[in-house]
Structure formats: C-alpha cells, structure tokens
N, CA, C and O atoms as CSV, one atom per row, in Angstrom:
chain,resi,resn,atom,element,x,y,z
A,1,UNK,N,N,-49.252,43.062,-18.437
A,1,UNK,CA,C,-49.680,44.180,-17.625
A,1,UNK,C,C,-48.889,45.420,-18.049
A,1,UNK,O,O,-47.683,45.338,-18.279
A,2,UNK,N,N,-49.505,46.468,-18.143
A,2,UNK,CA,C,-49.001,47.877,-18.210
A,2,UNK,C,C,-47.770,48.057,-17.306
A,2,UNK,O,O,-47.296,47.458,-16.340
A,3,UNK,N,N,-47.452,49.158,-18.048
A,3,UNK,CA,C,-45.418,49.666,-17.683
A,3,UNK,C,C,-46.420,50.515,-16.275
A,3,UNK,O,O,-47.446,51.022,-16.728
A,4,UNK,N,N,-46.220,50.735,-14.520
A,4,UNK,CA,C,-46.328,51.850,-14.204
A,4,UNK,C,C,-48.095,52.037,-14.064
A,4,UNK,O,O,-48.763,53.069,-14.005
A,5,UNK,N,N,-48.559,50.430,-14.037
A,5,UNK,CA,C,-49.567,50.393,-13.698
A,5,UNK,C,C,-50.675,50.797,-12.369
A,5,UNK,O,O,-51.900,50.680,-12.360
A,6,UNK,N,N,-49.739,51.317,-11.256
A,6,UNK,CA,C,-50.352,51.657,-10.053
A,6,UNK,C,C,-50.353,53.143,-10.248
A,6,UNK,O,O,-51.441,53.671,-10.019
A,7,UNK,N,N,-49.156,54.118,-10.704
A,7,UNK,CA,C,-49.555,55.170,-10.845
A,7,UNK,C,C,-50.845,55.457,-12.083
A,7,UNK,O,O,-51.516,56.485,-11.994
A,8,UNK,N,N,-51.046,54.667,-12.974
A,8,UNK,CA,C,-52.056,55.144,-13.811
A,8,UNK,C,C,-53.723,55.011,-13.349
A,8,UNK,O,O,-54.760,55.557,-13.727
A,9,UNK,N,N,-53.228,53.531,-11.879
A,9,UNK,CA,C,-54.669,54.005,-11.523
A,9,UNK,C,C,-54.565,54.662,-10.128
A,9,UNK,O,O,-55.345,54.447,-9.200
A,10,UNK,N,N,-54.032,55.078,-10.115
A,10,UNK,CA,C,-53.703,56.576,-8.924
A,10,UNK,C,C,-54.369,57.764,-9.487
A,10,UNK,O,O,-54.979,58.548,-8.760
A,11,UNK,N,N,-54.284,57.898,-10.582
A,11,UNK,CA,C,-54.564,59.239,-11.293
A,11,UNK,C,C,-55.915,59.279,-12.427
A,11,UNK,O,O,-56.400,60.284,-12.945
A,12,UNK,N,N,-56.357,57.749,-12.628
A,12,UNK,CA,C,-57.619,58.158,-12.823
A,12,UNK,C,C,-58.178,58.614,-12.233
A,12,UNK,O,O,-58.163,58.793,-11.016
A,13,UNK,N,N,-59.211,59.088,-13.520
A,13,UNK,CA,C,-60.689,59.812,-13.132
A,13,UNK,C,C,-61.986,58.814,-13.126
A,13,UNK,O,O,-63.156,59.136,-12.919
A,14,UNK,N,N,-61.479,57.566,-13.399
A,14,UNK,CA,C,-62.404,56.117,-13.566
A,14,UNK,C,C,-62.518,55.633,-12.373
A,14,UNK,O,O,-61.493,55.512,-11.702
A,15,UNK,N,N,-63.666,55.282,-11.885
A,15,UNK,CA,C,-63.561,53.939,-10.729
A,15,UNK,C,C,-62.425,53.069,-10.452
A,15,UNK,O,O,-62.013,52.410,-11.407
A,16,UNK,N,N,-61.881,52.950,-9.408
A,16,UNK,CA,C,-60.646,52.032,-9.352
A,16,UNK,C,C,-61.331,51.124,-8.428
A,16,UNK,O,O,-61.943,51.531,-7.441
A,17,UNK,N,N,-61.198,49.596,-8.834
A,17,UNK,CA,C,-61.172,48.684,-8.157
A,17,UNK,C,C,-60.131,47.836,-8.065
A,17,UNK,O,O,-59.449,47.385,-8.985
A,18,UNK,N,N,-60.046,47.642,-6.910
A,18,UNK,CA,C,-58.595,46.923,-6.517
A,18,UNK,C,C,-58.625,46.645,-5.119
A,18,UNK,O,O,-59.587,47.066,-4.476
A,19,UNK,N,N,-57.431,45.792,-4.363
A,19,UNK,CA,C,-57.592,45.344,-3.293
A,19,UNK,C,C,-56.247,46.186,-2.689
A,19,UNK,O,O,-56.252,46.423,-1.481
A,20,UNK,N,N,-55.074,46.653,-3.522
A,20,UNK,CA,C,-54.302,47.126,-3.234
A,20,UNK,C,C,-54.147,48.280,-2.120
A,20,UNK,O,O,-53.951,49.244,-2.860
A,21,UNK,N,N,-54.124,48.594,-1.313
A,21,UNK,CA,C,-54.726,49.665,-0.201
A,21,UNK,C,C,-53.261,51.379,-0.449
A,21,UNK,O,O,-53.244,52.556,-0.089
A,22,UNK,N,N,-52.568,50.696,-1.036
A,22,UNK,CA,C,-51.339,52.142,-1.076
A,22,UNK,C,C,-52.376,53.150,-2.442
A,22,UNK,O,O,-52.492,54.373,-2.516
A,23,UNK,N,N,-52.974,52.098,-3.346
A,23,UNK,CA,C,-54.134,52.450,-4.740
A,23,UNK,C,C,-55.090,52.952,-4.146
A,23,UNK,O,O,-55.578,53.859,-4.821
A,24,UNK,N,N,-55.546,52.809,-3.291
A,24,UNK,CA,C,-57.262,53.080,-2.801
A,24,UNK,C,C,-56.625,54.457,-1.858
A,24,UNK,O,O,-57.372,55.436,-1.858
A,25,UNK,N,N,-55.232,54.603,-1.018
A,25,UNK,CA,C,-55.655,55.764,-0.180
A,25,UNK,C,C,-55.249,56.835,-1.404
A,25,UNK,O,O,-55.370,58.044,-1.209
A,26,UNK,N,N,-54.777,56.323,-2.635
A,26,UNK,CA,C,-54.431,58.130,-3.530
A,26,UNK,C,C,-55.701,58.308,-4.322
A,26,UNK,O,O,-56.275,59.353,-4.624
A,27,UNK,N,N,-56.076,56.802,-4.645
A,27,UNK,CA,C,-57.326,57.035,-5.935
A,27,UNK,C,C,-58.486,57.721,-5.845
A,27,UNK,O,O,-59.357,57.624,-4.981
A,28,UNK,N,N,-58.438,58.461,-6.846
A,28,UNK,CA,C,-59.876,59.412,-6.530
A,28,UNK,C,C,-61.325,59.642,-6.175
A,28,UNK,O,O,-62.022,60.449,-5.560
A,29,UNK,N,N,-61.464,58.136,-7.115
A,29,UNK,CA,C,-62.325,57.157,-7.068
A,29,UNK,C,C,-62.321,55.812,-6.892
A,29,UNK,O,O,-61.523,55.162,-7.567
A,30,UNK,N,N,-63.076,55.226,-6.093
A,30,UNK,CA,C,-62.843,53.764,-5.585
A,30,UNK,C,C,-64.156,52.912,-5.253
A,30,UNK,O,O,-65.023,53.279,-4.460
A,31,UNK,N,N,-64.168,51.972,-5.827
A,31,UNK,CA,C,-65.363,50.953,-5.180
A,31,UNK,C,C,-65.228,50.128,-4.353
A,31,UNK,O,O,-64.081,49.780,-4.636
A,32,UNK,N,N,-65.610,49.300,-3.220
A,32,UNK,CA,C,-65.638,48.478,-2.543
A,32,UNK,C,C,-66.123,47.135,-3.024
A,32,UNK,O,O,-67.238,46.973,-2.529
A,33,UNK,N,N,-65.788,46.097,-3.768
A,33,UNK,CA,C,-66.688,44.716,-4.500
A,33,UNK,C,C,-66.645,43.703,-3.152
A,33,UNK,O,O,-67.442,42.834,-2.801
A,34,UNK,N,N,-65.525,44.119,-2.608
A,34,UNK,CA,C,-65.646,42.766,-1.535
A,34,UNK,C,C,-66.909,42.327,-1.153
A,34,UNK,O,O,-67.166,41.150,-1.404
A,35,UNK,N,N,-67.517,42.813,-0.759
A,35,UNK,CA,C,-69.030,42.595,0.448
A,35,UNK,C,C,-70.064,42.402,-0.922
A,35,UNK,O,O,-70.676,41.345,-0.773
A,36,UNK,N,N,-70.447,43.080,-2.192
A,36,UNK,CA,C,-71.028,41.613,-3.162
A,36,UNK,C,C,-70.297,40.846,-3.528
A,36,UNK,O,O,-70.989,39.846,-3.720
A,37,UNK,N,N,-68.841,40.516,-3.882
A,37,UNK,CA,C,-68.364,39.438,-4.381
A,37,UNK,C,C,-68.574,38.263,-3.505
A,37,UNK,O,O,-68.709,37.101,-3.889
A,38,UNK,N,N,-68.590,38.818,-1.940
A,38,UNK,CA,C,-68.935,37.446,-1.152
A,38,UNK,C,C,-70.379,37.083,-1.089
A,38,UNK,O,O,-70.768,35.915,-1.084
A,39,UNK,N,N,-71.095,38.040,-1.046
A,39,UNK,CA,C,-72.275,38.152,-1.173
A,39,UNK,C,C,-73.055,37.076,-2.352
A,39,UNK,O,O,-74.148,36.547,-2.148
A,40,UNK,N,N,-72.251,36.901,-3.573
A,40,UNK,CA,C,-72.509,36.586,-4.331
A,40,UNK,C,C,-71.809,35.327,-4.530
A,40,UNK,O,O,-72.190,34.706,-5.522
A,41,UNK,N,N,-70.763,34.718,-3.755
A,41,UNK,CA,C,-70.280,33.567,-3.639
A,41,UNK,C,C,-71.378,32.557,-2.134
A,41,UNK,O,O,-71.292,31.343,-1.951
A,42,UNK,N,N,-71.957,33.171,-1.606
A,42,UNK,CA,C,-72.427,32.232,-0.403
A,42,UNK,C,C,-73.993,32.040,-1.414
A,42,UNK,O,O,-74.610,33.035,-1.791
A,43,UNK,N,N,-74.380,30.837,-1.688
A,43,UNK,CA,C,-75.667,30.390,-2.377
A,43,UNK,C,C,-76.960,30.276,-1.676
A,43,UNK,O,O,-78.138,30.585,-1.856
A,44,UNK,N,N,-75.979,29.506,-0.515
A,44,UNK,CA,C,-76.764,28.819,0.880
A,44,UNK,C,C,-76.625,28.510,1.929
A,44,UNK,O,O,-76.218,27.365,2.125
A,45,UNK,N,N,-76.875,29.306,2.964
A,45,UNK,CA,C,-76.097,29.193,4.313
A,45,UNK,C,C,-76.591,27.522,5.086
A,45,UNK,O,O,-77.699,27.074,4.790
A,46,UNK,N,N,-75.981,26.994,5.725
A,46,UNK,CA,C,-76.589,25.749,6.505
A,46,UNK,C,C,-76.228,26.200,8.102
A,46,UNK,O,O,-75.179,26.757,8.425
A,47,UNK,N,N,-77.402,25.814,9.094
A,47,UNK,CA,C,-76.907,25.821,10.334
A,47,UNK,C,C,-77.205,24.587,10.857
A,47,UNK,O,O,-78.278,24.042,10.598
A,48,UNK,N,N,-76.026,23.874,11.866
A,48,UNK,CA,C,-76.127,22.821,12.396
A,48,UNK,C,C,-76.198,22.928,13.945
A,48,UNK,O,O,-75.267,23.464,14.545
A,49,UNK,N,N,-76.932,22.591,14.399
A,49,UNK,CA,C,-77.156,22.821,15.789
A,49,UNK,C,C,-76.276,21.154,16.919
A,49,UNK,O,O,-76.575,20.033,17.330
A,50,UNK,N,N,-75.250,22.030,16.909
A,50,UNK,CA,C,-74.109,20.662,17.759
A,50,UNK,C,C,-74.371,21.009,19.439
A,50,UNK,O,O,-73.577,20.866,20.368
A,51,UNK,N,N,-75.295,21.342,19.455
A,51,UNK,CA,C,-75.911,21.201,21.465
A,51,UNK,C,C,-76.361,20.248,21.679
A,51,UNK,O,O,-75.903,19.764,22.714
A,52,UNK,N,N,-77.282,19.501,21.081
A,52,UNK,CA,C,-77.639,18.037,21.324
A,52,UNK,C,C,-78.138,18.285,22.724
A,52,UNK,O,O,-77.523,18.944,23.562
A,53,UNK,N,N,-79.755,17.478,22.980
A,53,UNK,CA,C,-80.566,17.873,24.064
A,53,UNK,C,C,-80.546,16.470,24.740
A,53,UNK,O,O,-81.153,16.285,25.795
C-alpha cells in the first residue's frame, strides 16, 4: 500500500470508494457501493412462515 494513502484519496479529483468515513467527509468525490454490493450478494430471498395454524 502507498506511503500517505488517505491523504491522496482526500485530495482526489477521482471517485473515492471506501468505507473509511474520516475519507468520505474530506473527499470530493465519493460513491456509495454498499447497497449494490449487497444487492448483489442476496441471489434469493426465502420466507418461512413459523405461525403455524
């Protein structure tokens, strides 16, 4: 990993993705992946109905 790697993505002008939150409140630019990365981890939801009649 890079020398001084949080200030360099502090000061891009590139999309920063990261989870780091001290990175996201300076960075200029920022994406959010969380909500597709999960999005894209659930295949198939199952529901089980445990009320039993």
């Amino acid at each position: 990993m890079a020398d001084g790697i949080d200030r360099l993505l502090r000061a891009a002008a590139e999309i920063v993705v990261t989870s780091d939150s001290a990175i996201l409140n300076r960075a200029q630019r920022w994406a959010n992946l969380a909500p597709q990365v999960a999005a894209d981890a659930v295949l198939e939801l199952y529901v089980v109905d445990l009320g039993g009649d």
